[in-house]
C-alpha positions in Angstrom: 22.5 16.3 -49.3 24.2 19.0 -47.5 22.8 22.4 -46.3 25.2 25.2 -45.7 24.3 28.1 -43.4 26.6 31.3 -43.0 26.7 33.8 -40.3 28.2 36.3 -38.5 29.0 39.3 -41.3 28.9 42.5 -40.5 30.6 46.0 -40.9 33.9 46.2 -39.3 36.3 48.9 -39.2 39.8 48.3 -41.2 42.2 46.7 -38.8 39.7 44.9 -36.5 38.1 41.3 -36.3 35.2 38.9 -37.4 34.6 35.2 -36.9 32.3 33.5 -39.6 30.8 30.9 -39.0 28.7 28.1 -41.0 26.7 25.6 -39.8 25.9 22.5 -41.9 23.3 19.6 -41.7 23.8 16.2 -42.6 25.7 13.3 -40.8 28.5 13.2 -43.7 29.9 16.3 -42.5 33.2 15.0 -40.9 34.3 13.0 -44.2 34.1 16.5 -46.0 36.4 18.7 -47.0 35.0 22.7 -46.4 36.0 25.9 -47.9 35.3 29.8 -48.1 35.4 31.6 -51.0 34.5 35.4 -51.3 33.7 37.1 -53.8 33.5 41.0 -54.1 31.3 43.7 -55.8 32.2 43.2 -60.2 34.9 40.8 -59.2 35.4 36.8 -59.9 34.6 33.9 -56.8 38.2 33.3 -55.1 39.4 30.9 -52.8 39.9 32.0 -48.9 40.6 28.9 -46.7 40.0 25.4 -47.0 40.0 22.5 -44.3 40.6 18.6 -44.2 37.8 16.8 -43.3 39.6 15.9 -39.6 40.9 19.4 -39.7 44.5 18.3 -40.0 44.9 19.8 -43.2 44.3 23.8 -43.6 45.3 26.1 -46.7 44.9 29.5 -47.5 44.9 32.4 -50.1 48.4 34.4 -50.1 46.1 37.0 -49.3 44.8 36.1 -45.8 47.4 33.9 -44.6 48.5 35.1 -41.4 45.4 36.9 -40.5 42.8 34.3 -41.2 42.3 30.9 -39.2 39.8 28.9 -40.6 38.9 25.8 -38.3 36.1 22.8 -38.2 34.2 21.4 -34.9 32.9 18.1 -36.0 31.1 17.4 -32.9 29.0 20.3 -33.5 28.8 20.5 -37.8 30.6 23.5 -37.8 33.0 25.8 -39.5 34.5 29.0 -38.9 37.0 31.4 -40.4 38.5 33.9 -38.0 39.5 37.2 -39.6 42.4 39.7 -38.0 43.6 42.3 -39.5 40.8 43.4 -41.6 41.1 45.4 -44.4 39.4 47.3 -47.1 40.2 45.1 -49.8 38.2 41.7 -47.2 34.9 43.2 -48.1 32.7 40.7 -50.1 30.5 38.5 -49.5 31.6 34.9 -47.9 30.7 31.9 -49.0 31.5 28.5 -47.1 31.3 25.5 -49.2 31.7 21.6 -49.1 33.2 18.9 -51.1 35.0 15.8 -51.4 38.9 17.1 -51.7 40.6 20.3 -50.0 41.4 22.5 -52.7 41.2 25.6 -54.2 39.3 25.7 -56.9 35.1 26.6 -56.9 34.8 23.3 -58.8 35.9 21.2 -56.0 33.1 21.7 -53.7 29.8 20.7 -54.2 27.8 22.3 -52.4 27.6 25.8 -51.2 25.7 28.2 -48.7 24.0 31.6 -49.4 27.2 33.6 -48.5 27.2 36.0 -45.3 28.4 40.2 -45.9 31.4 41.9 -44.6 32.3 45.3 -45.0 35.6 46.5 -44.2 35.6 50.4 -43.7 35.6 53.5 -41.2 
């Protein structure tokens, strides 16, 4: 089993920057591939960011790449997506997830946290 804790949403204003972070429990954590998705107000779950399990391998939405790192501290059972650049379109709620293979589809992860706001607007 694997819990999945998100924080650090918020309201930010367009052009400015968040770090999300998720914590996670369990001592399989390093083998696992982890992922954000967002997903906004009447629209579908989408893939944000996903990283290897050693944190070699990244890959991103079209969207965000360029102004979203995400990144893994294994030491400390921790992810985190770093997000420049905000704008209006970011806001949704983020959801940080983990699974057996990097990819982007929802039905690659397994398990998945409560999901953490942000709001992009002046």
């Amino acid at each position: 089993q694997v819990q999945l804790v998100e924080s650090g949403g918020g309201l930010v204003q367009p052009g400015g920057s968040l770090r999300l972070s998720c914590a996670a429990s369990g001592r399989t954590f390093r083998s696992r591939a982890m992922g954000w998705f967002r997903q906004a107000p009447g629209k579908e779950r989408e893939f944000t960011a996903a990283i290897s399990g050693s944190g070699v391998y990244t890959n991103y939405a079209d969207s965000v790449k360029g102004r979203f790192t995400i990144s893994r501290d294994n030491a400390k059972n921790m992810v985190y997506l770093q997000m420049n650049s905000l704008k209006s379109e970011d806001t949704a709620v983020y959801y940080c997830a983990a699974g057996p293979r990097v990819g982007p589809k929802s039905t690659d992860y397994d398990y998945w946290g409560q999901g953490t706001q942000v709001t992009v607007s002046s």
